[in-house]
Each structure stands twice: as structure tokens, then as C-alpha cells.
C-alpha positions in Angstrom: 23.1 48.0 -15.7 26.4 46.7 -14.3 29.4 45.3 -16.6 29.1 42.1 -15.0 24.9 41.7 -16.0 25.6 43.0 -19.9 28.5 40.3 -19.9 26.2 38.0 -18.9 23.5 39.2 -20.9 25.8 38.5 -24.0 27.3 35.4 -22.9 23.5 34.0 -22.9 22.6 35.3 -26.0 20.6 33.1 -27.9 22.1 32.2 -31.4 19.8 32.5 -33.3 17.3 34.5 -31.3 13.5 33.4 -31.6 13.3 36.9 -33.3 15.8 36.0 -36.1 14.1 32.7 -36.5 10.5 34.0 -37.1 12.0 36.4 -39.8 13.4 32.8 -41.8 11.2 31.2 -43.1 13.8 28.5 -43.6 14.9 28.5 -40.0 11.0 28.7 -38.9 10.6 25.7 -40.9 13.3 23.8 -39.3 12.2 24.8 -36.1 8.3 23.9 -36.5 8.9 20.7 -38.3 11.5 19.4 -35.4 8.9 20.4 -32.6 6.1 18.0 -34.4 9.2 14.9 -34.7 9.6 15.9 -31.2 6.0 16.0 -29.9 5.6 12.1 -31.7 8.5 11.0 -29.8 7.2 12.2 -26.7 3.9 10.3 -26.7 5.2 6.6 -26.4 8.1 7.7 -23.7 5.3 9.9 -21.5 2.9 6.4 -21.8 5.7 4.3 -20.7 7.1 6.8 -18.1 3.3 6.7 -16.3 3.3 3.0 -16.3 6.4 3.2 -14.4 5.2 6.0 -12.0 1.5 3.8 -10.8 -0.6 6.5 -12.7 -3.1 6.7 -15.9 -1.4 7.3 -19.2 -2.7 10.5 -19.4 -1.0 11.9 -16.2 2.2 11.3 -18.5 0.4 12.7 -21.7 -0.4 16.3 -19.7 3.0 16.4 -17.5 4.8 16.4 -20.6 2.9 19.1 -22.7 2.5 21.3 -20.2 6.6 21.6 -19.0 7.5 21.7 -22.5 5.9 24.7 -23.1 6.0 26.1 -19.7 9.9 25.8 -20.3 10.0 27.3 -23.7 9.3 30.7 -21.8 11.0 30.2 -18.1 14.0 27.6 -19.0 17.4 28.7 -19.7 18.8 26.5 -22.5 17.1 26.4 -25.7 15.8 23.9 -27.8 16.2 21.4 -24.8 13.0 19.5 -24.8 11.7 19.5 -20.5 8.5 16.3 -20.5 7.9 13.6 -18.1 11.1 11.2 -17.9 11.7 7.9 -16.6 14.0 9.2 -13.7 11.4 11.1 -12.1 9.4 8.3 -12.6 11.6 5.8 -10.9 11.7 8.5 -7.5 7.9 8.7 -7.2 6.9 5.0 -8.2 6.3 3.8 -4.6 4.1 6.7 -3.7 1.0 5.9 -6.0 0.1 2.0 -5.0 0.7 3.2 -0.8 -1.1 6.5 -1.0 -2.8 7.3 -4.2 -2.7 10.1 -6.9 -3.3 12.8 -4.6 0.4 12.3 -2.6 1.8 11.7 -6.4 1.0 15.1 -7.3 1.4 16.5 -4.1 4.9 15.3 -4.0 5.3 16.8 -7.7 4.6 20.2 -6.5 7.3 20.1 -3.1 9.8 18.4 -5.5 9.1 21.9 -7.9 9.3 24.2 -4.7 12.6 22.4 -3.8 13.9 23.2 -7.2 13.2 26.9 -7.3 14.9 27.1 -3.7 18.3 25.2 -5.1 18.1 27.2 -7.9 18.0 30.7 -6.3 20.8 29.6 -4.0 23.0 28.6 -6.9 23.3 24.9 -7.2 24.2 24.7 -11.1 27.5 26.2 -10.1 27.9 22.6 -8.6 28.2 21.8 -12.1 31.9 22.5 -12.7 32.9 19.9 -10.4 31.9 17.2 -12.7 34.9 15.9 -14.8 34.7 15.4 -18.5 34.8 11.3 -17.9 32.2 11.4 -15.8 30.3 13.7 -18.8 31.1 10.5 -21.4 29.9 8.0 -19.0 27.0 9.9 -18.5 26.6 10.5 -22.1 27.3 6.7 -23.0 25.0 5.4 -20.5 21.9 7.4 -21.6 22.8 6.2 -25.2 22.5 2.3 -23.9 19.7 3.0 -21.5 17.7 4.6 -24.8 18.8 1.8 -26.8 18.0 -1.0 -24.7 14.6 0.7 -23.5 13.2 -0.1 -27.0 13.6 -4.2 -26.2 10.3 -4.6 -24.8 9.0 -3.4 -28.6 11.5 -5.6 -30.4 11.2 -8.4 -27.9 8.2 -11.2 -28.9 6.5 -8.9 -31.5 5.4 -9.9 -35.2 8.1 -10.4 -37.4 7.5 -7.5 -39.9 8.3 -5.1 -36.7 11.6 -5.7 -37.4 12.4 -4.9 -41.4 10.4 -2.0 -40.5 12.6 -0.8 -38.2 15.4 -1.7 -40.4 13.1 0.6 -43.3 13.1 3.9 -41.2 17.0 3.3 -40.1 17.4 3.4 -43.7 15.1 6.3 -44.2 17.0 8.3 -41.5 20.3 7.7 -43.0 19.4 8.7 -46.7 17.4 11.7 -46.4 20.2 13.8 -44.9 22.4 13.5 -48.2 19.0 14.1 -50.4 18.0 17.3 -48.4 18.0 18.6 -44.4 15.1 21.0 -44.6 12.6 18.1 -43.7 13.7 16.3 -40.1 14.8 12.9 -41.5 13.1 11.4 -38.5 9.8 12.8 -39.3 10.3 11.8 -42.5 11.0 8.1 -41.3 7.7 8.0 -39.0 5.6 8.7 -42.2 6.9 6.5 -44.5 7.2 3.7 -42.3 3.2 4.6 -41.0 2.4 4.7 -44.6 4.0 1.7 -45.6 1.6 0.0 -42.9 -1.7 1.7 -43.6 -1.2 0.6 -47.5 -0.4 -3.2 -46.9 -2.7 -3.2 -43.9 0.5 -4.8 -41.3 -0.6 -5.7 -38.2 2.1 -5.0 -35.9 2.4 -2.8 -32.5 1.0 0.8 -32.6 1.1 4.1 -30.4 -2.5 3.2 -29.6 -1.5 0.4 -28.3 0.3 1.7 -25.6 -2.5 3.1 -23.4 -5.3 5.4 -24.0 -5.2 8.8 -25.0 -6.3 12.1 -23.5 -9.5 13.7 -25.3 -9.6 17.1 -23.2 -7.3 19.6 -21.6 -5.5 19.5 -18.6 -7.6 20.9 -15.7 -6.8 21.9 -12.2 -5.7 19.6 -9.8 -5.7 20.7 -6.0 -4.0 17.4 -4.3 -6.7 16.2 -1.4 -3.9 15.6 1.4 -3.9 17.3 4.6 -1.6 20.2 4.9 0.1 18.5 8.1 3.6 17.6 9.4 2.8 13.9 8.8 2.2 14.2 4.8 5.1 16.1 4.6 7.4 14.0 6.4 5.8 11.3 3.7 5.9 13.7 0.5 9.7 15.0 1.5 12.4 12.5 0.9 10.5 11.3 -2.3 10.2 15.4 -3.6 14.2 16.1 -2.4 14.9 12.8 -4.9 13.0 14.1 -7.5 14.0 17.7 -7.1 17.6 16.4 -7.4 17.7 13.6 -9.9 15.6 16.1 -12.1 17.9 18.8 -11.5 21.1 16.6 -12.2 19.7 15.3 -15.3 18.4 18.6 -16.6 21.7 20.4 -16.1 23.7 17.7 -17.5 21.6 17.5 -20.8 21.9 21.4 -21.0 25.5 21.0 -20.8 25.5 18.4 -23.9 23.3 20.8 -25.9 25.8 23.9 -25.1 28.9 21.7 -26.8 27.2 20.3 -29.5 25.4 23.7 -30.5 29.0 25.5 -29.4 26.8 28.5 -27.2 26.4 29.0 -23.5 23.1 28.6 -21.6 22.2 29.9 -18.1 22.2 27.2 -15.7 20.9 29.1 -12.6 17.9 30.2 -14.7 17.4 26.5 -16.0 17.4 25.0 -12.4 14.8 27.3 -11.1 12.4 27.1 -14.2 12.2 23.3 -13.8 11.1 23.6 -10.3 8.3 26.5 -11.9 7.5 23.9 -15.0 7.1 21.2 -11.9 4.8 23.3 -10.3 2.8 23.8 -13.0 3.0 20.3 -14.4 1.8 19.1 -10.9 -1.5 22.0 -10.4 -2.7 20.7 -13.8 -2.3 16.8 -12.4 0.8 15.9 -14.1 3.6 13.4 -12.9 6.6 16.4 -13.4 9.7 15.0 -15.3 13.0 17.0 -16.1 14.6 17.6 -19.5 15.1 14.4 -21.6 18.2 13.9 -23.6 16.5 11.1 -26.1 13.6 13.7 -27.4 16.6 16.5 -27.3 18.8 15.1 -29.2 16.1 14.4 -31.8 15.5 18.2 -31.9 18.8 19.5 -31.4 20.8 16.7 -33.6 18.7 15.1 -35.4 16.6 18.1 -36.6 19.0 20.9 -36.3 16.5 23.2 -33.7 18.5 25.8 -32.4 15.7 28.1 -30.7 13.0 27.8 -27.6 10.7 27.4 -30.8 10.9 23.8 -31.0 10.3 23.6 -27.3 7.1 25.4 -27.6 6.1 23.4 -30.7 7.1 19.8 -29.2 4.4 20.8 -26.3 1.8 22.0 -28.3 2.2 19.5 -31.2 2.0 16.8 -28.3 -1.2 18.2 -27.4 -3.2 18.8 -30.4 -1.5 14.6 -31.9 -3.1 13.1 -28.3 -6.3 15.3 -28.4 -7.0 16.3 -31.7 -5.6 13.8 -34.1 -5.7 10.9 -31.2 -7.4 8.4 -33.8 -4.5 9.2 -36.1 -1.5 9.0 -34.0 -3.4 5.7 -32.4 -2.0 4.4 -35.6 1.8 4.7 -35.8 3.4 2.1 -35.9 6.0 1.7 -32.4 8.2 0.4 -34.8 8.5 3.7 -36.6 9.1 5.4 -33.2 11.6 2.6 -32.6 13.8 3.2 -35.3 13.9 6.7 -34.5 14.8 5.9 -30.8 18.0 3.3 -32.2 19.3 6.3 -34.5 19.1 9.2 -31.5 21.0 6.3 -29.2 23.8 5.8 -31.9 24.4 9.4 -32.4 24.3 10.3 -28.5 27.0 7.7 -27.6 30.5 8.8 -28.0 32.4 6.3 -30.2 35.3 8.1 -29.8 36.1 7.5 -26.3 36.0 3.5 -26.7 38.2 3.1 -29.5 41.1 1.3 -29.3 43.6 4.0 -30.1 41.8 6.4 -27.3 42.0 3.8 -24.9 45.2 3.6 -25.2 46.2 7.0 -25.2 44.2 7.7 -22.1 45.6 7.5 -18.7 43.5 4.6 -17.1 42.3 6.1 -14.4 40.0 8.3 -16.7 38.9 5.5 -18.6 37.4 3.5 -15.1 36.0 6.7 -14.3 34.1 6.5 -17.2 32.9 3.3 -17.0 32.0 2.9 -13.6 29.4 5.9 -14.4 28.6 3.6 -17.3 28.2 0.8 -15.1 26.4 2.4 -11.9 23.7 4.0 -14.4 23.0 0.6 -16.3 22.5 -1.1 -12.9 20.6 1.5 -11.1 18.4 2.7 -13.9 19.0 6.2 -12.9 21.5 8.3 -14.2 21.9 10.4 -11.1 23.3 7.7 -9.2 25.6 7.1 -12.0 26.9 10.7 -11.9 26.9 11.2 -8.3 29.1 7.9 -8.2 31.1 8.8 -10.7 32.3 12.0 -9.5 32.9 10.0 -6.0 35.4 7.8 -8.1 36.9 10.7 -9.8 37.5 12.2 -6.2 39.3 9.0 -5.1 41.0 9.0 -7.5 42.5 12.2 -7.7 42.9 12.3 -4.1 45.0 9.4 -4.6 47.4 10.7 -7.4 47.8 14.5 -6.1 48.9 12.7 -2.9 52.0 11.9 -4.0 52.7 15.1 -5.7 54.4 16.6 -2.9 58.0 16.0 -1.9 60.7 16.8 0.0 64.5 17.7 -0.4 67.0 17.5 2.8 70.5 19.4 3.0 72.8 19.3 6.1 75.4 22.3 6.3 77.1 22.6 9.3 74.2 22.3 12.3 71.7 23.4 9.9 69.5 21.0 8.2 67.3 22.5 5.4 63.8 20.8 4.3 62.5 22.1 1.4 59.5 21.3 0.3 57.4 21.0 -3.0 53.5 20.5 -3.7 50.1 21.3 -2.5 49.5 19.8 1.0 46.0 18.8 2.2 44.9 16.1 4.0 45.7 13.6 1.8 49.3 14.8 1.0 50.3 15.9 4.6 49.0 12.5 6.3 52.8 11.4 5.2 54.5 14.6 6.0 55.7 14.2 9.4 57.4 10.8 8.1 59.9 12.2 5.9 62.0 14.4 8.3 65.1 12.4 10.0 64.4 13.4 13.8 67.0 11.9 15.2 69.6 12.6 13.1 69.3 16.2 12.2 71.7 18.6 13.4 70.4 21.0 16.4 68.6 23.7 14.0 66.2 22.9 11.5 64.8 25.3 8.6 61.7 24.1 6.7 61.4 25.8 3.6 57.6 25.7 2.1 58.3 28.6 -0.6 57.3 25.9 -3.2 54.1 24.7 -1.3 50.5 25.7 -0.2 48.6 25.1 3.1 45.6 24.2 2.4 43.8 22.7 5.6 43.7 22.4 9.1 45.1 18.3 8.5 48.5 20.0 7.0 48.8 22.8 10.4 48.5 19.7 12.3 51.2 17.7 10.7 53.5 20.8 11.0 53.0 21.0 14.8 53.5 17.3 15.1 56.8 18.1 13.2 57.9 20.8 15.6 56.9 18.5 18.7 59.0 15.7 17.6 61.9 18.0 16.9 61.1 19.9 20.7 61.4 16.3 22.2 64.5 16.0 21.0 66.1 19.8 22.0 66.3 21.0 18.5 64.6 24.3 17.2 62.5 23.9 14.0 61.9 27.0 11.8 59.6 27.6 9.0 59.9 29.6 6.5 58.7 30.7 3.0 55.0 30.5 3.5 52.9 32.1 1.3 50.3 35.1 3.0 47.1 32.7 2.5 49.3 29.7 4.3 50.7 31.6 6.8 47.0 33.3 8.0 45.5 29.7 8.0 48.5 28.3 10.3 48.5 31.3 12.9 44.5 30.9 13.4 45.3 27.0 13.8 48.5 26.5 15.4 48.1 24.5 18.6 44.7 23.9 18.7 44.9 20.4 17.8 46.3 19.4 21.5 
């Protein structure tokens, strides 16, 4: 085995390893308990998701069980939670009413073939290139858009919905200072169920939400034709959904490796959500991605540190919809709800709105940040948010690096001597050839780029508009000081611009 693989190897260790875990009974605890908080929260989101998609509620119910513990073998960050999500949802929503199931789950599958391919060919690397502003917005945006997706439960419902949300907030925020071996959440969702089996309330409940699955998942062969037709229909919809899910995934993987302070191999996480895809969609599911509410539950709000939880949230999703369906029929939404508000108030970073960080932060990072915010909350889809946000980061950087560069003239004697500072690229060399006084420079001319870099074929061109002017004119230019990479990129590019 190379150096590089064991440093890898080592670098991806899981802390703690499922191993470790199984041998605490404390940690096993932890683990099992935050899987079954995990699998409640699942149900209500995978219901809502498949309203949003144009398919049955159980399409949802088996998507989400199926990639969560499909995951908790292939995926590459543990204790993220991988179900059906409301951004997938979102991509194939026109599909179902114009072509049926069939094209929903064909498109499913593709969208999971497309993954595995960006996977293999290294698209998490892309990663790096997303600033840390664009990480908050992201971050702050999925905290609003969980928070305000629980209007619709909060909105025109009986009036004791709302001290019994107000009961498990309270629950939630208790129970930590009494003890942290029990998940306050799931110690919320019980007490508030209880309170409303005992007084008999009559308020919103899980069952309410659609109906539940009674069997397993069973194949599902899609009945399109295997032609170029469906696939020029199934394509764009699967390339969305391959990477919106991809985007989302990664980016919640990214979360969950600074909050649990560990590393987690991207690479491996792209290409075992394109395999939990495929598997979601031969069993008739809706696919999905990872979901930051339900992972924060585990990872946050229940402490989960192991692939464990994962595998528990999948199977406890099963056996609560097909087992104990009656039973979780009778959770109250609000219960659920509270839960929801707490993860959305511990996701969003108060830090980077306060007054004294707004201050101290140049402003450019701060509109970065919020026009993430802002692109996500009008979209309804967090990729667009991120893939905007980063444009605006570009921009802007473009901007301020462009006026990084500058340049210092001496005359002595018929020599005049340019020297010149900065990185040059397009945006920085656009103004080069402006800042050199043609017409009154002596006869020679040295241009000194000892401090600089060449970056592009923009800056070789604005030097060989520099030496054209200065030809016109019957003076000699020479340049000097380049650096190896700079002067191999000018002597393949000199003169070809004419």
C-alpha cells in the first residue's frame, strides 16, 4: 500500500469507529436512540417531500429508508442522514403529472448513474472553491427554509397546536442540563404525544399527513422504452437531480466534518449517493440526497458520531411506518414541529449577523452571504443559492484583485524602467497597457515583472500590445525578470493574437 492511500486511510478514520461504538454500551445507546429521533423526523418530511414530487406518500416513505441504510454501508461521512429531500423533489416535480411514475423513477435511476460517473471523475474536489460566506449563507438559508417549512402546520390549526409546541421547545431545552444520554428530542416527541393521548387533544397528527406503507419495498422495473426519445425526456431532469443532490449532499458533509471536528471522503460520498439513488429508484423510490434538518438532529441534537445512526434512522423509519404505523399515525405534527424550530435555531449561525461581526467584516463578505441567503429563499433550492453565491464571490474578487497590481516608472538617462507588482490575469492586465507613457519615454524601455506572475493568454496579449505601441514609435521595449512558469506561457503565446 502506497504512503499516499495509508495517509488517506488515516485522514478518513472514523472517530469513533462503529467497532468502538458497539463495544459502549453508552455510545451504542446514543447512537440507537438518535437513529429512532431520526427515523420520526423523517416520516412527516418524506410525506411532504412526495406531495411535492406528484407521487403516493409511500414513494417518499420507501426512498427514504432504503438510501439511509444503503448509505450507512457505501457513503463516506458518517452519521449524515441520506432520505428523500425537498430539492430533489423540486427537480422531478414536472415529470409525474406529464408522464407518470414510470419516467419519475426512471429519471431517479439516470440521475443515480450520473452521480456515480461525477463521482469517479472527482467532482467533490470542486468543493474547495466554495468560500466560507457562501458556506454561512448556505447554512443560514437551510435554517430559515426548515423554519419556515413548518408554517403550513402552525398556520390555521387548533389552538392547542401551539402551547404544544411551545411544551416540547421547553422539553428540548431542559433535558440537556438534567442528562444527555436520552436525545432531548425524542424525549420531547413522547411527552408531547403523551400529553395528547391523556387529555384526548384533537389537533394535527403524522397520520394525517397521508397514508402509510404496510409492506416492503418491492422491485420496480420502470415501463419506458429504452429509446433516444425517453432519454432526451429523462436527461436534463436526472443532470438536475444528479447535481442539486450532489451539491447539497457534499455541502452538509462539509457542516458535519466542522462541527464533529473529523474529515470525511467526499469522492466516496458523491458516488454512494448516485448507488443509494439507484437503489432507491429499482425499489420505486423518488431518490433524495442527504438532509441537513434530520442531520443535524442526529449529529447535534443527539450527539451520533458513527454510520450507526444512519443504519438505525432507515430501519427505525421502516419498522414506525410498517410495523407500528397505527402508533406513529398518532403523533402529534406539533411534536415533530417543535423539534423542526429547535434543529432550525441551532443550524443558523448567530454569529455572523451580529452587530459587532457585521461590522468587523469587510462588506463584500457579508453581501456574499446574503445574496446566497436571498437566492435560496426565493428559489426554494439551495443549489441555486450556492451556485449564485459563488458567482458573486467570483465578481467580486475579480473586482478587488484587479487592482492589486501596479506599476512604478524611473527615467535615467534614455532608460525608462517599469517595474511592476501583482498577479496579472485578465482582469488585472485589461488596464496594463494604459499605464506606460508612450510618448514620452526615452528611446529604451526595460519592463521589470520580477514582482509579478503571468497568468493567461489576456496578460501576453497586453504585453505585445505594449511592445507594438512602443515599435510605432521607434523605441525598443525589453522585459525582464520573468519568472520560468511566465516566461514558458509568453514564448508559446507571443504574437499569436494578430
Amino acid at each position: 500500500m502506497s504512503a499516499t492511500a495509508m495517509s488517506d486511510r488515516a485522514r478518513y478514520r472514523a472517530n469513533p469507529t462503529v467497532l468502538q461504538t458497539l463495544k459502549s454500551p453508552r455510545m451504542l445507546t446514543r447512537e440507537v436512540l438518535a437513529g429512532l429521533v431520526v427515523g420520526l423526523a423523517l416520516i412527516p418530511e418524506a410525506i411532504a417531500f412526495s406531495v411535492i414530487a406528484g407521487v403516493d406518500p409511500k414513494v417518499g416513505l420507501f426512498s427514504s429508508f432504503i438510501m439511509a441504510v444503503s448509505i450507512a454501508f457505501l457513503g463516506g461521512r458518517p452519521a449524515m442522514v441520506t432520505a428523500a429531500t425537498g430539492a430533489v423533489a423540486l427537480v422531478i416535480a414536472p415529470i409525474a403529472p406529464a408522464y407518470g411514475l414510470d419516467y419519475v423513477i426512471a429519471t431517479v435511476i439516470l440521475a443515480g448513474v450520473f452521480q456515480v460517473i461525477l463521482g469517479v471523475l472527482g467532482v467533490a474536489k470542486l468543493m474547495r472553491f466554495i468560500p466560507r460566506s457562501v458556506m454561512v449563507g448556505f447554512v443560514n438559508a437551510l435554517a430559515i427554509f426548515v423554519f419556515s417549512s413548518q408554517f403550513p402546520q402552525l398556520i390555521d390549526k387548533p389552538w392547542m397546536v401551539y402551547p404544544l409546541v411551545a411544551l416540547g421547545i421547553v422539553v428540548m431545552l431542559v433535558m440537556p442540563k438534567i442528562t444527555k444520554v436520552v436525545p432531548a428530542p425524542l424525549v420531547s416527541v413522547i411527552i408531547v404525544t403523551a400529553v395528547v393521548l391523556v387529555f384526548a387533544i384533537a389537533v394535527p397528527t403524522v397520520g394525517d399527513q397521508g397514508e402509510l406503507p404496510r409492506s416492503l419495498p418491492s422491485l420496480f422495473i420502470p415501463n419506458v422504452p429504452l429509446t433516444w426519445e425517453t432519454f432526451t425526456i429523462i436527461a436534463p431532469f436526472a443532470l438536475g437531480v444528479a447535481l442539486v443532490g450532489l451539491m447539497e449532499s457534499l455541502l452538509t458533509a462539509k457542516l458535519v466534518d466542522e462541527i464533529t471536528d473529523t474529515h470525511s471522503n467526499k469522492s466516496r460520498e458523491s458516488w454512494a449517493q448516485g448507488v443509494a439513488n439507484v437503489l432507491s429508484g429499482i425499489f420505486g423510490g423518488m431518490g433524495g440526497c442527504a438532509v441537513i434538518g434530520q442531520t443535524m438532529i442526529n449529529v447535534k441534537a443527539s450527539g451520533a458520531r458513527t454510520r450507526i445512526s444512519t443504519f438505525c434512522a432507515g430501519v427505525f423509519l421502516f419498522l414506525l411506518v410498517v410495523v407500528f404505523g397505527d402508533f406513529v399515525g398518532t403523533i402529534p405534527m406539533a411534536a415533530l414541529v417543535a423539534v423542526m424550530i429547535m434543529v432550525a435555531i441551532g443550524a443558523f449561525d448567530w454569529h455572523s449577523v451580529r452587530p459587532s461581526t457585521l461590522k468587523r467584516m469587510p462588506k463584500s463578505e457579508t453581501f456574499v452571504m446574503l445574496s446566497t441567503v436571498l437566492l435560496v429563499l426565493v428559489t426554494h433550492n439551495l443549489a441555486v443559492g450556492v451556485v449564485g453565491g459563488v458567482l458573486v464571490a467570483s465578481v467580486l474578487f475579480v473586482r478587488r484583485v484587479a487592482h492589486f497590481v501596479s506599476v512604478t516608472r524611473t527615467v535615467s538617462g534614455d532608460v525608462a524602467r517599469y517595474v511592476v507588482d501583482g498577479e496579472l490575469f485578465f482582469a488585472s492586465s485589461n488596464d496594463l497597457t494604459t499605464l506606460f507613457s508612450y510618448s514620452s519615454d526615452p528611446s529604451r524601455v526595460v519592463i521589470d515583472l520580477s514582482g509579478s506572475h503571468v497568468w493567461d493568454a489576456s496578460t501576453v496579449a497586453a504585453l505585445d500590445a505594449i511592445e507594438t505601441k512602443y515599435a510605432a514609435l521607434g523605441k525598443s521595449v525589453e522585459i525582464v525578470g520573468m519568472n520560468e512558469s511566465s516566461e514558458r506561457m509568453r514564448g508559446r503565446l507571443t504574437g499569436g493574437f494578430e
